[in-house]
C-alpha positions as CSV (number, residue, x, y, z in Angstrom):
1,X,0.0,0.0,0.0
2,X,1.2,3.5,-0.9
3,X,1.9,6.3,1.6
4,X,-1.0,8.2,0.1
5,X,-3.1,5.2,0.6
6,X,-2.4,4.3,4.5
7,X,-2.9,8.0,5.4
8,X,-6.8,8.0,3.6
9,X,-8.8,6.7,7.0
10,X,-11.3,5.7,4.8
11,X,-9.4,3.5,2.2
12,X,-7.4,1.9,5.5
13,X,-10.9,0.9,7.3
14,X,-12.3,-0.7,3.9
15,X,-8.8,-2.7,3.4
16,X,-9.1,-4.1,6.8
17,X,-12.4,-5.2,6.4
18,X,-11.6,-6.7,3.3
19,X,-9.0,-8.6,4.8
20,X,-11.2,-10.3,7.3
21,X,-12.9,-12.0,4.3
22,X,-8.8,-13.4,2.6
23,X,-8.5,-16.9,3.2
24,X,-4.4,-16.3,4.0
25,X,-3.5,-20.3,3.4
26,X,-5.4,-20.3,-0.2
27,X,-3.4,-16.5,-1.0
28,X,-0.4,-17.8,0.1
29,X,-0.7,-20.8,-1.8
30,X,-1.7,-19.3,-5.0
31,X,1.4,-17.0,-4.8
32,X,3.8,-19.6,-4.0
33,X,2.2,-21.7,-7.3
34,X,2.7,-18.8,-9.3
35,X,6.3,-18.1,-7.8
36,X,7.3,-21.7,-9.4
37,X,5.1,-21.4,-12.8
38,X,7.5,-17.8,-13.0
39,X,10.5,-19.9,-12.1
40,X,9.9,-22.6,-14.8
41,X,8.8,-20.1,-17.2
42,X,12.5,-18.5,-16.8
43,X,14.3,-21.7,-16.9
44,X,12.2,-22.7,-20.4
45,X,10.3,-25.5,-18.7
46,X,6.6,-23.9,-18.0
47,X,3.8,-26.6,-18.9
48,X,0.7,-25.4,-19.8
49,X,-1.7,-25.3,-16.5
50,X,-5.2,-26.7,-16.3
């Protein structure tokens, strides 16, 4: 989040409430899958996903 954006009261209050509805084990997950498609991507071995 930008400096502008954690200073608007109203833009921090609706990210927080947002964030009660993140399932953190599925986000985490997802960005760790798409940390390795990268990866393979670089090294020339990316396979198509589902």
């Amino acid at each position: 989040m930008s400096r502008a954006s954690a200073s608007n009261p109203t833009l921090a209050r609706e990210t927080g409430i947002f964030r009660n509805y993140i399932d953190n084990a599925k986000l985490n997950a997802l960005v760790e899958e798409a940390k390795k498609r990268m990866a393979q991507t670089k090294s020339g071995s990316a396979t198509p996903g589902p």
